[in-house]
C-alpha positions as CSV (number, residue, x, y, z in Angstrom):
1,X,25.4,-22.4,-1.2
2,X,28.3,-24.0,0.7
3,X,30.1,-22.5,3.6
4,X,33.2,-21.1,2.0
5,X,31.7,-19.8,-0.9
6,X,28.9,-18.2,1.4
7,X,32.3,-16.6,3.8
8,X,33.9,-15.6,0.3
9,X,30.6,-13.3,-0.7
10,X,30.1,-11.9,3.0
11,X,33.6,-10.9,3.3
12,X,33.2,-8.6,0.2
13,X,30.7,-6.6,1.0
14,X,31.0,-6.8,4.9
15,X,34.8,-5.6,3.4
16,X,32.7,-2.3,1.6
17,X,30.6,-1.5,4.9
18,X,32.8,-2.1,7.9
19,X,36.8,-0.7,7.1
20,X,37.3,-2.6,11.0
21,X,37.9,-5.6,9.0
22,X,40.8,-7.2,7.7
23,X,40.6,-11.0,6.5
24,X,38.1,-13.1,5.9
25,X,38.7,-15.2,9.4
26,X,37.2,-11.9,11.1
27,X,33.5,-12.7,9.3
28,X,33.3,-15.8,11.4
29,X,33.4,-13.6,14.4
30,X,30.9,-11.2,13.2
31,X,27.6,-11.6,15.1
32,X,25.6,-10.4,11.6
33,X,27.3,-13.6,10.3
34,X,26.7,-16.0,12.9
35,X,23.0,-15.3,13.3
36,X,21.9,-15.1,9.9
37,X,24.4,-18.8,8.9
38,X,21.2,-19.4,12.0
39,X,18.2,-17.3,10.6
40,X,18.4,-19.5,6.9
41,X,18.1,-22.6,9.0
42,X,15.6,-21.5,10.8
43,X,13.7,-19.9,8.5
44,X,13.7,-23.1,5.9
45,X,11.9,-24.8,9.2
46,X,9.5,-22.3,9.9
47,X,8.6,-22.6,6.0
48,X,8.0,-26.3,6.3
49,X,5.6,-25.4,9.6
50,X,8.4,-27.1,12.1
51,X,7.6,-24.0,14.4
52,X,8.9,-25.5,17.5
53,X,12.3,-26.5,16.0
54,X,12.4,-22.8,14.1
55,X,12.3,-20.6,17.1
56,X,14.6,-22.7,18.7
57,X,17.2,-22.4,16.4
58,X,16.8,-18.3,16.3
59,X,16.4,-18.5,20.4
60,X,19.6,-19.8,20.8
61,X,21.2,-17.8,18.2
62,X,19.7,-14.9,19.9
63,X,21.6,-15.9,23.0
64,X,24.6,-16.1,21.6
65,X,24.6,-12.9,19.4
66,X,22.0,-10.7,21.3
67,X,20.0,-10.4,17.8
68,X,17.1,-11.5,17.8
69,X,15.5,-12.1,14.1
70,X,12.3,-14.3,14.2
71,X,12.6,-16.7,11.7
72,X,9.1,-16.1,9.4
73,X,10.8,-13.0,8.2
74,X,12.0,-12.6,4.9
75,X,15.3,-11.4,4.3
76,X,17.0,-10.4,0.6
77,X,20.5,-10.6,-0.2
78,X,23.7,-8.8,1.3
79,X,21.5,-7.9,4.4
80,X,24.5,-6.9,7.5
81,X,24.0,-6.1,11.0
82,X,27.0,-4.0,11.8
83,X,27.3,-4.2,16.0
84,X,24.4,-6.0,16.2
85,X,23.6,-5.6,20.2
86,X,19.8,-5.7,20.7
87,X,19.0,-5.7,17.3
88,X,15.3,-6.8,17.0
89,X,13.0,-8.3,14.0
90,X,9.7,-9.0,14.3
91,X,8.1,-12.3,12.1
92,X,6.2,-10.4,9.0
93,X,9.3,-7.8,8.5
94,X,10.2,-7.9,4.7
95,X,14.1,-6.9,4.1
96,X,15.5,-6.6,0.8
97,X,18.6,-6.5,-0.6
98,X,21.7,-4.4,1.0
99,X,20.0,-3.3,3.6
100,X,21.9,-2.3,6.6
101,X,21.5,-2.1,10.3
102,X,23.0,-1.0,13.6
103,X,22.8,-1.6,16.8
104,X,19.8,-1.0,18.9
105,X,17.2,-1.2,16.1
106,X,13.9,-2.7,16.2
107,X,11.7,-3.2,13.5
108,X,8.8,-4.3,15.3
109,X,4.9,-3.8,15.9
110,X,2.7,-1.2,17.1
111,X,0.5,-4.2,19.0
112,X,-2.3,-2.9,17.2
113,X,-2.5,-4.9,14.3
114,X,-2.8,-8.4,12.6
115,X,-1.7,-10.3,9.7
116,X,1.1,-8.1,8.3
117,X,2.5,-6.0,11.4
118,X,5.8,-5.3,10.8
119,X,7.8,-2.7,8.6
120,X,9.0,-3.9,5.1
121,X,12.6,-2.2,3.7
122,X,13.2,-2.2,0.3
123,X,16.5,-2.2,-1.6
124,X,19.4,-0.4,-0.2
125,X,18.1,1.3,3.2
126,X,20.2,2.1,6.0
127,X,18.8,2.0,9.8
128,X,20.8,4.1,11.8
129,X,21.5,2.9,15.6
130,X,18.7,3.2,17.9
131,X,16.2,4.2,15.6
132,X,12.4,2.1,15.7
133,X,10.7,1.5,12.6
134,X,7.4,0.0,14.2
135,X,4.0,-1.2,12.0
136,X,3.2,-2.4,8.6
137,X,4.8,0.2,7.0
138,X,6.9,0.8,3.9
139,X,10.3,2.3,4.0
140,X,11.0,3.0,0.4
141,X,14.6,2.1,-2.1
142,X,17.9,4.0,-0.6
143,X,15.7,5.5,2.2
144,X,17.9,6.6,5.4
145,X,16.5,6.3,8.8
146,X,18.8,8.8,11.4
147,X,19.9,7.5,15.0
148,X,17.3,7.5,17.4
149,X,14.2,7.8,15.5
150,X,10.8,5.9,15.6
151,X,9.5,6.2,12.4
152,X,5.5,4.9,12.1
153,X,4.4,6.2,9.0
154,X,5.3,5.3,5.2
155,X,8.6,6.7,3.7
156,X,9.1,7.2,0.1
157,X,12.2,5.8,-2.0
158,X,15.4,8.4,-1.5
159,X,14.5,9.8,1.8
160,X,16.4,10.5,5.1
161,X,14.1,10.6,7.9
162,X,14.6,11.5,11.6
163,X,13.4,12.8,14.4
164,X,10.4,11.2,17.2
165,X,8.3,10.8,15.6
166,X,10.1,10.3,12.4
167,X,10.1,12.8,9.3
168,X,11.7,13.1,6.4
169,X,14.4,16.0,6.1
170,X,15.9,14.8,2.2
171,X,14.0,13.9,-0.7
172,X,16.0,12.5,-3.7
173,X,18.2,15.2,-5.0
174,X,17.4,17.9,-2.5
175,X,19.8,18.0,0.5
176,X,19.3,19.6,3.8
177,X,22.7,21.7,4.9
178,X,25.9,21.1,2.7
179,X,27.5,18.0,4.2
180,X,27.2,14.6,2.8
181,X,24.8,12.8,5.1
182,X,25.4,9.0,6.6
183,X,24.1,7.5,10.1
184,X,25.0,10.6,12.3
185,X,25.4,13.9,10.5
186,X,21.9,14.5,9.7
187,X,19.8,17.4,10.1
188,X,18.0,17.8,13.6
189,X,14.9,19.4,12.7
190,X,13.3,19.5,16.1
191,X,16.0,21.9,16.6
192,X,16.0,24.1,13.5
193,X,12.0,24.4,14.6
194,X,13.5,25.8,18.2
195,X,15.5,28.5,16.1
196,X,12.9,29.6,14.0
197,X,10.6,29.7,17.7
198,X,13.6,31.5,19.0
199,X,14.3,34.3,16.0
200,X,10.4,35.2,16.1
201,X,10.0,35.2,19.9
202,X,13.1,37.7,19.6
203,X,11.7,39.8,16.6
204,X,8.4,40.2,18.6
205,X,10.3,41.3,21.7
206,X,12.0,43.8,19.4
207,X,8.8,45.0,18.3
208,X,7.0,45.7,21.9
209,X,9.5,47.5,22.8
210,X,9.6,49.7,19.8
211,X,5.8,50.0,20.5
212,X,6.6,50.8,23.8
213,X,9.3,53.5,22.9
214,X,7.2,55.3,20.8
215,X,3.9,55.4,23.3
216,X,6.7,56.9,25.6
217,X,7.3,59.7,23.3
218,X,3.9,60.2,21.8
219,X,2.6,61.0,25.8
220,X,5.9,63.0,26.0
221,X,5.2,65.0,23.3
222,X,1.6,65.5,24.2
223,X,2.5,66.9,27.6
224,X,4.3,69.1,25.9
């Protein structure tokens, strides 16, 4: 694919997921542009074994863009990297197609395994900033991720996960709450569990001292 035709198709859909921008000069300042115009470089050497000159090539681009994607990973088509800061992506990560990150992710290891040790994201999934996605795990087709989580298990297709560790909150057509969800209104269950903690601890209270109340008059009465 030449240059300009490869700045024509990033423009549209970095167009659809980023309103901040305004012409298609703007995509050469993008830092999701720059290092993966690097990452196919690199990655056509690290397929040919030319290790050496591979990480090189994503080193330096890491400088430059502070993203850091090792170049045996595979990534699909219309894959962007809005921010990009500290973004991290560890050498047997499978990405698929429209798959979008923000800043501060890592899909990394656990440094427990071998072989395959880093997540794979299928078609459409969205990584919220912050959040970890860490060991040869699956994250499944249109699958959200929340800011801040550290996901470590297998997520199915149509899920929003968050939450440490991660879990899911949404499963395909049944929504937590009423609001539409994208990468920071989304369900804190950590704190809905506190509520529910909080009602009962409350109820119980309640109850004691009903207990408590009636004792009082039962000896009352007896006296009597």
């Amino acid at each position: 694919m030449s240059f300009w035709k490869e700045l024509k198709e990033d423009y549209c859909f970095y167009k659809e997921r980023d309103p901040a921008i305004h012409s298609v000069w703007e995509v050469l300042l993008y830092p999701s542009f720059q290092v993966m115009r690097s990452y196919r470089k690199a990655h056509r050497h690290y397929l040919k074994g030319h290790y050496f000159r591979a990480r090189l090539i994503s080193q330096r681009a890491a400088k430059k863009t502070n993203i850091e994607i090792h170049p045996g990973a595979e990534i699909g088509k219309r894959f962007f990297i809005d921010h990009g800061t500290g973004v991290v992506i560890g050498e047997t990560t499978i990405i698929g197609d429209d798959v979008t990150l923000y800043q501060g992710v890592t899909l990394g290891g656990t440094g427990k395994e071998t072989g395959k040790r880093h997540p794979t994201l299928e078609d459409g999934v969205m990584v919220s900033a912050g959040a970890k996605v860490l060991g040869s795990i699956t994250i499944g087709r249109n699958s959200k991720i929340g800011a801040g989580s550290v996901v470590i298990a297998n997520v199915p297709e149509n899920c929003t996960v968050v939450g440490v560790p991660g879990r899911v909150v949404r499963k395909g057509d049944k929504k937590v709450g009423n609001q539409d969800l994208d990468q920071i209104h989304l369900p804190d269950p950590v704190r809905e569990d506190i509520s529910v903690l909080q009602k009962e601890h409350s109820e119980l209270i309640n109850r004691v001292l009903e207990l408590e109340r009636r004792m009082k008059e039962k000896d009352k009465n007896g006296m009597e």
